[in-house]
Every structure is written in C-alpha cells, then in structure tokens.
C-alpha positions in Angstrom: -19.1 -24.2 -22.6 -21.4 -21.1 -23.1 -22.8 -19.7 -19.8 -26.3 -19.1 -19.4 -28.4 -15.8 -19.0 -30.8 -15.1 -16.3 -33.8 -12.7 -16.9 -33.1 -9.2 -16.0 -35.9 -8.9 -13.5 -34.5 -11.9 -11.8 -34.3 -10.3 -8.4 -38.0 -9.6 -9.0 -39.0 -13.1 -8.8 -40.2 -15.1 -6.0 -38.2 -17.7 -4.1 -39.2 -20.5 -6.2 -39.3 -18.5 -9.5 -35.5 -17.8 -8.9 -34.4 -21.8 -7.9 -36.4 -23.0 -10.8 -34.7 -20.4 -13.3 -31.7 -21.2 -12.0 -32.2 -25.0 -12.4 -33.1 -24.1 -16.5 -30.3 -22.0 -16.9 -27.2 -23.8 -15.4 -28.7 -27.5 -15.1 -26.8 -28.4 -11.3 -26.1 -31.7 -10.9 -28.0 -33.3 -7.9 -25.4 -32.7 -5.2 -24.8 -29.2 -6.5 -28.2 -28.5 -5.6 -28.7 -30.3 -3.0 -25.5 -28.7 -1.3 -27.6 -25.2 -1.6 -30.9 -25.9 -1.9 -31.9 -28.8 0.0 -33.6 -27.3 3.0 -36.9 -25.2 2.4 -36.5 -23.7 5.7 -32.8 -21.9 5.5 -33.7 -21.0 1.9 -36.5 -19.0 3.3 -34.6 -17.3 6.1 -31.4 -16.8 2.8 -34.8 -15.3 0.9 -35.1 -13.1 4.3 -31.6 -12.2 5.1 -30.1 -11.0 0.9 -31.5 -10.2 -2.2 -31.8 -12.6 -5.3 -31.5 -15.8 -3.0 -31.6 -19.2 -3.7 -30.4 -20.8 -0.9 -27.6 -21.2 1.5 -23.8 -22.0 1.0 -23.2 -24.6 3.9 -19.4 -23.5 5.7 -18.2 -26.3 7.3 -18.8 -25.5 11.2 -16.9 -27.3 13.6 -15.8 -26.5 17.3 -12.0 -26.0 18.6 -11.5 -27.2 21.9 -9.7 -26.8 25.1 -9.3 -23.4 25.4 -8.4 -21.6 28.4 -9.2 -17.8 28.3 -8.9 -15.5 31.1 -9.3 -18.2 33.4 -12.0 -20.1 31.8 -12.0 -23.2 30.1 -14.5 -22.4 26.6 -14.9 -24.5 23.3 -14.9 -22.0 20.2 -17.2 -22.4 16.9 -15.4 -21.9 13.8 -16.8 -21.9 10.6 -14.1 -22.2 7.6 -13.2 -24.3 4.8 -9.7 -24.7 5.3 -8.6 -28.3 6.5 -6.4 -27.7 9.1 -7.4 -24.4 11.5 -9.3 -26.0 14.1 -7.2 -28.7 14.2 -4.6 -26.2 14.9 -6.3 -24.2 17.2 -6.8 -26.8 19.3 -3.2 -27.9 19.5 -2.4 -24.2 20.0 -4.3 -24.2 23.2 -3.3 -27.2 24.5 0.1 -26.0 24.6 -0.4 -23.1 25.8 -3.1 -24.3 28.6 0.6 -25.6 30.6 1.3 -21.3 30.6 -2.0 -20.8 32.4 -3.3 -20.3 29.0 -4.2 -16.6 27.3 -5.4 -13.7 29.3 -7.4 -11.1 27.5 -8.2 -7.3 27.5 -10.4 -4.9 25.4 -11.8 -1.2 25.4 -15.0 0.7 25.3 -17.4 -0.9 22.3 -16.3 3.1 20.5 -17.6 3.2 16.9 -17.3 6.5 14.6 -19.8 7.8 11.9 -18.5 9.9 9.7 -19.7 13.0 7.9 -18.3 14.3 4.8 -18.7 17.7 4.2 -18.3 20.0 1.1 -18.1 24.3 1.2 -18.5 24.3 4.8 -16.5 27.8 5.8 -13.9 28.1 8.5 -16.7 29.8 10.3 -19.2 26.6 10.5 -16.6 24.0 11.8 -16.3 26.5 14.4 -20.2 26.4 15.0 -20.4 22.8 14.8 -17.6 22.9 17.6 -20.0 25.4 19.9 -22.8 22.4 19.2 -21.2 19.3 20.4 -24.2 19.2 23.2 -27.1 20.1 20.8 -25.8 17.5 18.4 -25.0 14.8 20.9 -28.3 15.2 22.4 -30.1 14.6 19.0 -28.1 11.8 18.4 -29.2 10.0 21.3 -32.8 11.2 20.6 -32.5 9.2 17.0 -30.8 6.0 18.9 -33.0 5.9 22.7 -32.9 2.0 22.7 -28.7 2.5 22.6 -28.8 5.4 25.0 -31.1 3.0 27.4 -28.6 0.9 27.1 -26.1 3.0 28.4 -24.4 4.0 24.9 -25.0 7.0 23.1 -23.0 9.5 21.7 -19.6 10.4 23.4 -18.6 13.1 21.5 -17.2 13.8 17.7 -14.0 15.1 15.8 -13.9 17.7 12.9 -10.5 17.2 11.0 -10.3 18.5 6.9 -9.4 16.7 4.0 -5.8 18.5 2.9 -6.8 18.1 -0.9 -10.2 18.3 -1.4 -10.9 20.7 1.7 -13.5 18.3 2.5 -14.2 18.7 6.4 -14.9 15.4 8.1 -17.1 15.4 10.8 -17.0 11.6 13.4 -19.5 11.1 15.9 -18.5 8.7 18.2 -20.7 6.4 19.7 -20.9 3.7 22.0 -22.9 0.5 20.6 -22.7 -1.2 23.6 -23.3 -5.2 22.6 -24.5 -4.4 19.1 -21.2 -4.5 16.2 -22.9 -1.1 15.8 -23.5 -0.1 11.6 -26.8 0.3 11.4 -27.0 2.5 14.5 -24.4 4.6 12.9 -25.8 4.9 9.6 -28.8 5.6 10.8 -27.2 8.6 14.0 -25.5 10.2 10.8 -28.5 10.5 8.5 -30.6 11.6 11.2 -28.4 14.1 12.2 -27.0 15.5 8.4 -29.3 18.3 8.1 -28.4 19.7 11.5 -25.3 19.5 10.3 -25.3 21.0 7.6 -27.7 23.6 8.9 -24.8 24.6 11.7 -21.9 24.4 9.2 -23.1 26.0 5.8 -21.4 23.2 4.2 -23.3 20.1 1.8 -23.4 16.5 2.8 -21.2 14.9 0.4 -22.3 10.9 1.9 -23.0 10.3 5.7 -21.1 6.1 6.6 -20.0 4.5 9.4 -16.1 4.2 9.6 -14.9 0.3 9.8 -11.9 1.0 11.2 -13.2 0.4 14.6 -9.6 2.3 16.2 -10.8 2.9 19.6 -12.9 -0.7 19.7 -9.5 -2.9 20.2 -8.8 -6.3 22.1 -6.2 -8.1 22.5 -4.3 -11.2 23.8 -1.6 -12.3 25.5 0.1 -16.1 26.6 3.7 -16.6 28.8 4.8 -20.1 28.2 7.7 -21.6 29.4 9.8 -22.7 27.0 10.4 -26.2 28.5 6.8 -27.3 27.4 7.7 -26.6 23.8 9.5 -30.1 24.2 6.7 -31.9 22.5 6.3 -29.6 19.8 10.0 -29.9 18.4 11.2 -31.4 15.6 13.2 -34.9 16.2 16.4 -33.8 17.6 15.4 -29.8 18.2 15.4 -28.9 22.0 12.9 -26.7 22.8 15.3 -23.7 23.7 15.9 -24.1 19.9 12.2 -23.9 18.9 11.5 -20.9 21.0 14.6 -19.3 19.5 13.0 -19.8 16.3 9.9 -18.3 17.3 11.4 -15.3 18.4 13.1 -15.1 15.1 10.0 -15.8 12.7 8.4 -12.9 14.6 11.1 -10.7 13.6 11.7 -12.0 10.2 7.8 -10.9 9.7 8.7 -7.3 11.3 11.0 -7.1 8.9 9.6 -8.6 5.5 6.1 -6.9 4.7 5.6 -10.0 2.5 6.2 -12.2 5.1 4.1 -10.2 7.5 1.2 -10.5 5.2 0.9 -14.3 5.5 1.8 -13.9 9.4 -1.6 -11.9 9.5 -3.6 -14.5 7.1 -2.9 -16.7 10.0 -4.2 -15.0 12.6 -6.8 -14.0 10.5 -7.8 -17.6 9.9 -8.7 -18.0 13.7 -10.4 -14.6 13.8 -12.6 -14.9 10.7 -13.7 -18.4 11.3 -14.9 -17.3 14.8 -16.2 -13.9 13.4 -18.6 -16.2 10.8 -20.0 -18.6 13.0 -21.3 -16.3 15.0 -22.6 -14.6 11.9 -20.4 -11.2 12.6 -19.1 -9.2 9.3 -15.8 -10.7 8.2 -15.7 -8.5 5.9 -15.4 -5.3 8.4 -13.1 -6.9 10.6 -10.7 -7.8 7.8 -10.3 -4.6 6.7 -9.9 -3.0 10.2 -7.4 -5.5 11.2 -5.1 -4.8 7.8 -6.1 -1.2 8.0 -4.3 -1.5 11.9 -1.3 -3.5 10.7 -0.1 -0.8 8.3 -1.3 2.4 10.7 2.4 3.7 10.4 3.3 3.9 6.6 4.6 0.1 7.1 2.7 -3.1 6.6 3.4 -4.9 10.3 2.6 -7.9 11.8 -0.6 -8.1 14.3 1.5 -10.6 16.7 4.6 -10.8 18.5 6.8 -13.3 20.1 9.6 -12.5 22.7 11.9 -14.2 25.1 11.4 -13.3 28.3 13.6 -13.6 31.6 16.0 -16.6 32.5 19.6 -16.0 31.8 21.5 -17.3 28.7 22.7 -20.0 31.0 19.7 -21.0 31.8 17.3 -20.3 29.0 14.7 -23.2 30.3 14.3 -21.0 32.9 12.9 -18.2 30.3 9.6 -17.7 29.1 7.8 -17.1 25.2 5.6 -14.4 25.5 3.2 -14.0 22.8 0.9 -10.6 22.0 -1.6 -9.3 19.9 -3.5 -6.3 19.4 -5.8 -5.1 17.2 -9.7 -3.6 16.4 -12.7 -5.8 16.6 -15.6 -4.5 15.9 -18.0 -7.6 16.8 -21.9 -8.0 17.9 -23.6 -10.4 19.9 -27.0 -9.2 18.8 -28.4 -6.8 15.4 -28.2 -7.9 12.0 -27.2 -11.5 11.8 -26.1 -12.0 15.0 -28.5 -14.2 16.8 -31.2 -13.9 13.7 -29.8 -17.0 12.2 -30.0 -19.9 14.3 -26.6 -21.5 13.3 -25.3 -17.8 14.9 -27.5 -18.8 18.1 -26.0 -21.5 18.1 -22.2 -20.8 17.9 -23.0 -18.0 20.9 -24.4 -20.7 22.9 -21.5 -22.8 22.9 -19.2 -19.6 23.8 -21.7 -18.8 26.6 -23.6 -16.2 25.3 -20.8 -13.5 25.9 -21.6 -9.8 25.6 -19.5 -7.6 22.4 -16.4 -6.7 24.4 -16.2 -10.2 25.7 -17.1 -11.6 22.3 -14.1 -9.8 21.2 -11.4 -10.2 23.5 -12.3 -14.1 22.6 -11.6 -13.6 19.0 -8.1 -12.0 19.4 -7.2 -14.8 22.2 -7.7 -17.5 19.4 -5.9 -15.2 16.7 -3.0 -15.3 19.1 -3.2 -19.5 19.5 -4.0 -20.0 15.9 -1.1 -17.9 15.0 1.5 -19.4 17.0 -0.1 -23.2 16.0 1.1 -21.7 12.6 4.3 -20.1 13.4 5.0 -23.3 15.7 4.4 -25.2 12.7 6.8 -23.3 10.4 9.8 -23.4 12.6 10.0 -27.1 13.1 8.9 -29.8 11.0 7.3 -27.6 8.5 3.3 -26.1 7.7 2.6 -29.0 5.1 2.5 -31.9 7.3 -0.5 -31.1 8.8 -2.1 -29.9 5.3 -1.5 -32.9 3.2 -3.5 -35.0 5.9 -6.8 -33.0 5.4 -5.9 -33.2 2.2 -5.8 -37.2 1.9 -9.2 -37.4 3.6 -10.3 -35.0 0.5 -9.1 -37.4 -2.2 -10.5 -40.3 -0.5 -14.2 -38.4 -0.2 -13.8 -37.3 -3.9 -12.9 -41.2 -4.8 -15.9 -42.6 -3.1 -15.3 -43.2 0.1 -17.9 -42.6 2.6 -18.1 -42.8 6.5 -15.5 -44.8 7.9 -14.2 -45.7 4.3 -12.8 -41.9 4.6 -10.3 -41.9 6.9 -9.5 -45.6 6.5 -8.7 -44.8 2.6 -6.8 -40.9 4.0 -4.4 -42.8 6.0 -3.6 -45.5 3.6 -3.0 -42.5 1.5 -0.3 -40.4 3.9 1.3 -44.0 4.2 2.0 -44.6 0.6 2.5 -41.1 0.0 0.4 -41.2 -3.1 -1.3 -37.9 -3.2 -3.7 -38.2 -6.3 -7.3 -39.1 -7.2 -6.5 -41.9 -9.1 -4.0 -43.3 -6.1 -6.9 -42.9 -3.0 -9.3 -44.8 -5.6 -7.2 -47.9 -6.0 -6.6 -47.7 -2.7 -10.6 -47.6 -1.7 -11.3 -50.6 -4.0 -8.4 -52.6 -2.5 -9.6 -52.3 1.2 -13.1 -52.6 -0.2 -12.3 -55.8 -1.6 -9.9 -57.0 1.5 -13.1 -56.3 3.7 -11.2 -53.4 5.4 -13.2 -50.7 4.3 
C-alpha cells in the first residue's frame, strides 16, 4: 500500500482544510475518524493547544480508587492505555490501606534555567559571582506574577564544561504551583544579555533543565506482613511473599535490566496520573530515569525491606516500602487546567497545589509498583493481563455492552485466547439468549 502525501503548506491550513485533506489522502474508516474527530469542540481547543491539528487522541481515563495518602482517603485519575494499571492500583491500595496506607513528603517547587556560555574568561564568572543580587533582582523583575506569588529567584550556580570550556550558568527558581518551563525560558532569555554583558562570554542557547533535582517527592507504606495473607499464592504464607518482595527489590538493585522494568512500573502509575491532569510526561520521564542512574549505575526508584520482628517471629515484622524521586508537576500554566478533562482530573484529587500534586504521584508509583512486584512473586504478572486482554477480543469480535464481559469471561474460562475463539463464543451466547 503506497502512503499518501500531504501538501507542504499543510500546517498553513485552516482547521477544516487539514481534516478534509486528511480525509482525501488516507481515506479513514468511519470509526477511525470518528475516534479523532468526532467532537467540533475538542478539535478546536487540539487546533488551540498544537500545530497541524486535527483533532484529539481519546486516552482512556478512568479513576483508581481507595487510596489513603497522608491520612486522607482520595480517588486518583489515570489516563493510560494499558489494561491492567488501575486495576492494579487499586488493589495496591487496598492492601496497603490495613498499614495505615502511604505517607508522603516533598521539597521546595526548585527549578533551574540554565545558561550556556562560550569565551566567557576566568575573569567574568568571577563578575557574574559579584552580581548574584543584580541578576536575581532582574529575574524577578521579568517574572513579578511568580515573585507575588512568593517564588522568584533563589540564587544560581556557575560550574564549566571540562571539554568544551563551556561555563554553565543555573538560576534557580522557585515556581511555586506552576510545573515552571515557561517561566524559566522566559527568566533566562530575559536575563542573557546581562549575562553576557557581566561575563564577556556568548550565549551559546538559554533552557530550562528537566531534571527537576532539588523538586523531589516521595513515598513511603509499613505493612505488616500478616495482611499479605490474601495476596499469596495457594499454599504460600505470607512470611513467604514478603520474603519474596524483599528479594525482587534486590534482584532489581542488582540486575540494571531488571531495574529498568521495576521503574516502567512505577512509571506506569506516575505517568498515567501525570497525563490526566495534563502535566508533561515527557519531562517527568526523563527526570525520573535521569535520577535512577545519578551514580554511574542504572537503580531502581523503589525499595522493599523487612523490618523489625525476630526470625522467630517474622509475623510480627513489617514490609516497608520507599520511593524517591523528582517531580516536576503543575496544577496551573500550560495545559494544566486549560483543558477541561485536566480540570477535571484536579477536581476529583481536590484541587491540590504543585507540591501536593506531587507527593500524590510518587505515593501511587509506590502502590502501583508493589501491585506489580506483588504480582510477580506469587501467582505471576499475566493473570491479570490476559483478563483485559479477553474483554479486548470480545470488543474486537462484536460484542458490545454487556455482550463484552459476558463473551471476556467465557473466554478466560475456555482459555481460548484468539479472535476467531471470542467470536464463536459471542454468536453461541447470542444465540442461547445469554448475551
């Protein structure tokens, strides 16, 4: 099949231009289109929000439940594609709810901007060091909503590049509520030419840094390892599955490979939360990877320990789990709160500032992760995946509404994972009436 060509001035057309050229040059099907397209009123805000729109890409958004963070009992939005993570999630903090469920911490809302700087002497990072004040109090002159807020600049770093001689110069600002990259962007353009007044040196490119090092959260549960009883596989004892636990954890300390998927995991909580409320995935992927391999070694961003009790008496003894790592999150600017499905998800999470916005997401990394690792260590990950996966085949066969799950669990039953096995099955109960 030979693909189509769209004009080259493509990005040039108008809303309706683009759908309609798009229509002539790939020829959709009608659910294709209708899955992008359908509603005039997000393809206008998509037209709004990126270039060359032509609609929106519906994510599947549902809502994890049962959570207990820091004391409060909150349902959390998560948009994602994957079958099984909310399910999960759920599960996670049902279990863990029996612990007193996960307490949270988190640090200032810290971002950096970074300067890059080219044939700046020896002599000008030592005047850009006598200038902190003048610099800071420009900064804050280019950002007075964030100063208002009580952010603003809080100082910067000067460190050189070893190879290139490049000397970097951070300002570090606090963003308060917002995730902070357009503030930045804009504190470091409005500042270069100062800069590179005081230094002698050539702005090379002025960027926010996503690695978001001083803008961490984390999480933390202590569950007793009695009440992994009804999570263990037929005839484990929960001692057993907490020993297990313990040992994934250090199996992923170990094996970078390993450690990789451990992260995915949490990653799959995290990232679901991040895009319902419309937050950059994409930045808080990279800082969270970027924080996992900070020394030379790819590690994982959880860990699981045995705590307390006596070897006697290792009921007694508690699984701790933590994590740790940057979030750099918004709950307003850019997307956040712009889109409506983004108002939406904040509403059912309370409205909660940045910093508690963030100390959310790494609680349900932590559950989502051990739901996983749970998973793993007794009756094994695919269980739970080949269910979502039935319910699949029976939509692609035909089945609709109740038909759907009626038709998914006939599948699991027979154990007949396969298009054409969910459609005999659909026209069976369709003609026994049990449909």
């Amino acid at each position: 099949m030979s693909l189509g060509k769209l004009p080259e001035k493509f990005r040039k057309l108008d809303l309706q231009q683009r759908q309609e050229q798009v229509r002539l040059t790939f020829n959709p099907e009608q659910e294709e289109w209708q899955a992008v397209a359908a509603d005039s009123g997000l393809s206008d805000l998509a037209d709004i929000m990126v270039e060359s729109a032509i609609g929106s890409l519906p994510v599947p958004l549902g809502i994890a439940t049962g959570f207990l963070i820091d004391g409060e009992k909150l349902s959390i939005p998560m948009a994602v594609e994957e079958p099984s993570v909310i399910a999960a999630a759920s599960y996670a903090a049902k279990i863990l709810n029996q612990g007193g469920g996960l307490s949270t911490w988190g640090g200032q809302s810290l971002m950096t901007a970074q300067i890059f700087l080219e044939g700046a002497a020896p002599e000008g990072e030592h005047q850009l060091r006598r200038r902190e004040e003048q610099i800071g109090t420009l900064v804050d002159r280019i950002q007075p909503g964030m100063k208002a807020r009580g952010g603003g600049f809080r100082g910067f770093e000067l460190s050189r590049l070893p190879e290139s001689d490049i000397l970097v110069v951070g300002l570090r600002i606090d963003v308060r509520d917002a995730m902070g990259a357009n503030a930045l962007n804009t504190a470091a353009e409005g500042v270069k030419s100062e800069i590179e007044s005081l230094s002698g040196g050539r702005a090379v490119m002025c960027i926010l840094s996503n690695a978001a090092r001083e803008r961490r959260s984390g999480a933390r549960f202590s569950l007793p390892v009695s009440k992994l009883s009804a999570a263990a596989a037929a005839g484990m004892e929960a001692e057993e599955v907490a020993r297990r636990i313990v040992l994934a954890s250090r199996i992923a300390e170990e094996d970078e490979q390993r450690a990789i998927t451990h992260n995915k995991g949490i990653m799959n909580g995290i990232s679901a939360l991040v895009l319902a409320t419309l937050n950059d995935t994409r930045a808080v992927e990279a800082a969270a990877h970027a924080w996992a391999a900070r020394s030379g070694r790819y590690q994982p961003l959880s860990t699981y320990r045995l705590r307390g009790g006596s070897a006697e008496s290792v009921g007694e003894q508690l699984l701790e789990g933590t994590i740790e790592l940057p979030l750099a999150v918004g709950s307003l600017g850019g997307a956040v709160g712009f889109h409506p499905a983004s108002r939406l998800a904040l509403r059912v999470l309370g409205f909660p500032g940045a910093q508690r916005l963030a100390r959310i997401a790494a609680a349900v990394g932590l559950a989502q992760n051990f739901a996983a690792v749970l998973a793993l260590v007794t009756g094994g990950i695919q269980r739970g995946h080949m269910k979502y996966h039935a319910a699949r085949l029976a939509y692609a066969a035909g089945a609709r509404g109740k038909e759907v799950r009626r038709v998914a669990e006939a599948v699991a039953n027979e154990g007949q994972y396969s298009p054409e096995a969910a459609a005999g099955i659909l026209r069976r109960l369709r003609r026994e009436g049990k449909a």
